[in-house]
Steps between C-alpha positions, in 0.01 A plus 500: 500500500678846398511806763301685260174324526514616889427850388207422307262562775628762590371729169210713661249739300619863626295825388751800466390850433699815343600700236610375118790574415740496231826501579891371371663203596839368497593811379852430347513160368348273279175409676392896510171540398201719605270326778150474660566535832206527810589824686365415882545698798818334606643276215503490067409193370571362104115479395382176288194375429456137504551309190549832364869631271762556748684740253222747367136506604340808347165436763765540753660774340157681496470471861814768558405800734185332630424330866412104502405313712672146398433092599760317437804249603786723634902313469768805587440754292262364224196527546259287273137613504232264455224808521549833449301781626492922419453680782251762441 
């Protein structure tokens, strides 16, 4: 049995809500690109929909400058949003 199946319970549904943002990463080297990122009150996270591109998602992209409210599964700092929400 491999460590890595321990952890598999351990993936909870989280709902995180903030600011879109677009912003650069790895500025510098060969992975920079522009990024989705979740703005919250205390932390940025890369945002991804489920299932969705992980290099360009223009519904994402669409998003920038507005508050969400987002459901999702959270690992570091990607978040990957099952639901998405605008806050009005």
């Amino acid at each position: 049995m491999s460590g890595d199946k321990k952890n598999i319970n351990k993936i909870q549904e989280v709902q995180l809500s903030g600011r879109v943002v677009m912003k650069k990463l790895s500025e510098g080297s060969k992975s920079e690109r522009n990024a989705v990122m979740l703005q919250t009150k205390n932390k940025a996270y890369v945002l991804r929909k489920m299932g969705g591109n992980p290099f360009k998602d223009a519904s994402l992209e669409m998003l920038a400058g507005k508050s969400i409210t987002a459901t999702g599964i959270l690992n570091r700092n990607l978040f990957l949003a099952k639901e998405i929400r605008e806050d009005i």
